[in-house]
C-alpha positions as CSV (number, residue, x, y, z in Angstrom):
1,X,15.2,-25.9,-21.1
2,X,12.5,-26.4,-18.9
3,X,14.1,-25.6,-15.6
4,X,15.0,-22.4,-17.8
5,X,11.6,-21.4,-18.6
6,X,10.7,-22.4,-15.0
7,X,13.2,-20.0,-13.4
8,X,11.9,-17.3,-16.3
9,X,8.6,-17.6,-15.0
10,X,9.3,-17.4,-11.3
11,X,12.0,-13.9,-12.1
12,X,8.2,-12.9,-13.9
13,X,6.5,-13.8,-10.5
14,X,8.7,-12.3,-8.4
15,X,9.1,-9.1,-10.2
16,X,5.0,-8.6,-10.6
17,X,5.0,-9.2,-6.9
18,X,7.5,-6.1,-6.1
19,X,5.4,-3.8,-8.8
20,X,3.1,-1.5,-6.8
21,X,1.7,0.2,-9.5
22,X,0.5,-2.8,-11.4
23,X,-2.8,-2.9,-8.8
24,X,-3.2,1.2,-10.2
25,X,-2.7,0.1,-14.3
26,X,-5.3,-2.6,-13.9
27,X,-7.7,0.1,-12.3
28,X,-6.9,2.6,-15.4
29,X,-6.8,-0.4,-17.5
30,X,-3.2,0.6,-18.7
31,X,-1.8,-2.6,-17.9
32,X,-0.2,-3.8,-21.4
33,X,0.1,-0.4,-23.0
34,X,3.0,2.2,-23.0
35,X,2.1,5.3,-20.9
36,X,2.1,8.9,-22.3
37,X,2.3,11.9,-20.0
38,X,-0.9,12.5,-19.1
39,X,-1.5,8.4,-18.4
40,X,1.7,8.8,-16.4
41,X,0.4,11.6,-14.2
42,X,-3.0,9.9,-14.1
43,X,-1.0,6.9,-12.8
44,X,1.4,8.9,-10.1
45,X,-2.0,10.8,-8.8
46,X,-3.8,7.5,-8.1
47,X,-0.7,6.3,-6.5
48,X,-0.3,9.2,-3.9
49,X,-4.2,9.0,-3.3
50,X,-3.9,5.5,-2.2
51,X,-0.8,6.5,0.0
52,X,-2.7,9.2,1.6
53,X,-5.4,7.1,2.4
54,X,-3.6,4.2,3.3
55,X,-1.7,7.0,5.7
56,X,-4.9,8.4,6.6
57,X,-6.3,5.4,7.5
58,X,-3.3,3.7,9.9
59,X,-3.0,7.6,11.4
60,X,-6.4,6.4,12.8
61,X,-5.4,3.6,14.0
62,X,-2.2,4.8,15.9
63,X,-4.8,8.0,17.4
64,X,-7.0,5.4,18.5
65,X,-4.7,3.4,20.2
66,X,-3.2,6.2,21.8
67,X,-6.2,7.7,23.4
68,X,-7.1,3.9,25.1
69,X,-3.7,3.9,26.6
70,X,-3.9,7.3,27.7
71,X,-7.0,6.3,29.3
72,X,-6.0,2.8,30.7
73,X,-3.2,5.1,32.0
74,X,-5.9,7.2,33.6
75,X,-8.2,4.4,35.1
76,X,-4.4,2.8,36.5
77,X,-3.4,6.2,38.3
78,X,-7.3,6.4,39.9
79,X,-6.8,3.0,41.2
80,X,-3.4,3.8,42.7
81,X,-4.4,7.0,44.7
């Protein structure tokens, strides 16, 4: 029984893990309670916020990058003529 309630607790584990919009229920404090339809769209907005800014945020990073190789790529093609 007790390797059963083990393996019960780490299917819990693993499945809390793989919900990404448990982080967003905690915030709206929604966790334990069944959503209704506004709660849900509440919930989906949030969601594609924190996409967008997560997007927003790694768009930056990849622009960033770019221009410093575009510019090492500069400074390389000075030295070379």
């Amino acid at each position: 029984m007790k390797q059963g309630k083990k393996k019960d607790e780490e299917e819990n584990e693993k499945e809390q893990e793989k919900d990404y919009l448990l982080p967003i229920l905690k915030k709206l404090g929604l966790e334990n309670t069944e959503l209704n339809e506004e709660a849900a769209i509440n919930v989906k907005n949030e969601a594609l916020r924190n996409m967008k800014e997560r997007l927003l945020t790694r768009a930056e990073i990849i622009q960033r990058r770019l221009e410093e190789e575009q510019k090492n790529l500069e400074n390389a093609y000075v030295l070379l003529s």
